[in-house]
C-alpha positions in Angstrom: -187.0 20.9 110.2 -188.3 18.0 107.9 -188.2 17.0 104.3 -191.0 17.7 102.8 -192.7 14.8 100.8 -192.8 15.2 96.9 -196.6 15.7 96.8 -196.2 18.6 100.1 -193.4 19.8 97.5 -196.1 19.1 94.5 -198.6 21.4 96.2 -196.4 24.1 97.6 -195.1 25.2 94.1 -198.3 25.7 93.2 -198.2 29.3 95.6 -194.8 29.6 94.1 -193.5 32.3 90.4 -191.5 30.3 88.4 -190.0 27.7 90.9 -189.3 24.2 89.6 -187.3 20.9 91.1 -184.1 20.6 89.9 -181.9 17.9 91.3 -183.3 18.0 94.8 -183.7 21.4 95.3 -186.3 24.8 94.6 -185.0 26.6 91.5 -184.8 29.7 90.2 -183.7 31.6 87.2 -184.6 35.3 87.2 -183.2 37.9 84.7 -183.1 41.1 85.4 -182.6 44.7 83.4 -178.6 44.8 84.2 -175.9 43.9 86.8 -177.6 46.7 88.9 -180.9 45.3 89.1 -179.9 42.0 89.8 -177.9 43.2 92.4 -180.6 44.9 93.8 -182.6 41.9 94.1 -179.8 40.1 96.0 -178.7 43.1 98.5 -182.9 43.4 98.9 -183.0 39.6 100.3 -179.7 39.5 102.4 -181.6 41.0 105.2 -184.3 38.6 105.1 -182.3 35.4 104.7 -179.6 36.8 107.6 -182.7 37.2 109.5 -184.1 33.3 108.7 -180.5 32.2 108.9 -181.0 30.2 105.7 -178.8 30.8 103.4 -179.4 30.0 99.8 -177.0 29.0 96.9 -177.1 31.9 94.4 -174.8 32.7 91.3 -175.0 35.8 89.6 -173.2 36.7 85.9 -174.4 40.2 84.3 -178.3 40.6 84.6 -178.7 36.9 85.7 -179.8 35.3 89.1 -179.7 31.6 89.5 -181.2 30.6 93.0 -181.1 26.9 94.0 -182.6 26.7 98.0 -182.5 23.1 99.9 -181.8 22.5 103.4 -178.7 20.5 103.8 -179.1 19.3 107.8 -182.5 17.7 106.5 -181.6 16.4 103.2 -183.8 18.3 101.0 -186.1 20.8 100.3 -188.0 22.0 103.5 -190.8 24.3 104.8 -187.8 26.8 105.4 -187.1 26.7 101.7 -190.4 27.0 101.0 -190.7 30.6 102.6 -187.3 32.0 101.4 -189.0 30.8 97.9 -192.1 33.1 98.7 -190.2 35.9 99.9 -188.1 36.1 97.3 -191.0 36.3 95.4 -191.9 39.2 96.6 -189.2 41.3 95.8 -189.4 43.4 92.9 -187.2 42.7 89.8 -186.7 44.8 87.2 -186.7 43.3 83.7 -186.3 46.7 81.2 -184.7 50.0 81.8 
């Protein structure tokens, strides 16, 4: 898998919620209702990112989700990134009670 220029990166955030650059890589903040729904999310995804086998860095405290995806063996953000980005997307999150 390749790097993706910065103008392919440019124009794929574009089909991207909330994603930005930061330092390199996709990222993410998401807050969520509680712990619960954050943890939701997170046990939501782990089938899908087993299934890819790309594995992104994540850190959750209480009702927040920090996601950071690059792919290390290229250097960089990749298409593989890309679609973890727009399938964790898709996932519902839960911002009230």
């Amino acid at each position: 898998m390749e790097k993706l220029s910065d103008g392919e990166i440019q124009e794929n955030l574009k089909e991207l919620n909330g994603w930005t650059v930061v330092g390199g890589k996709l990222h993410k903040e998401i807050e969520f209702a509680d712990f619960n729904g954050a943890w939701q999310f997170m046990t939501i995804a782990v089938t899908e990112i087993e299934k890819m086998n790309h594995h992104p860095e994540w850190f959750n405290v209480y009702n927040k989700l920090v996601i950071d995806l690059m792919t290390h063996d290229a250097g960089g953000i990749t298409k593989n990134d890309i679609n973890l980005a727009k399938y964790l997307d898709k996932i519902p999150v839960i911002t009230s009670l």
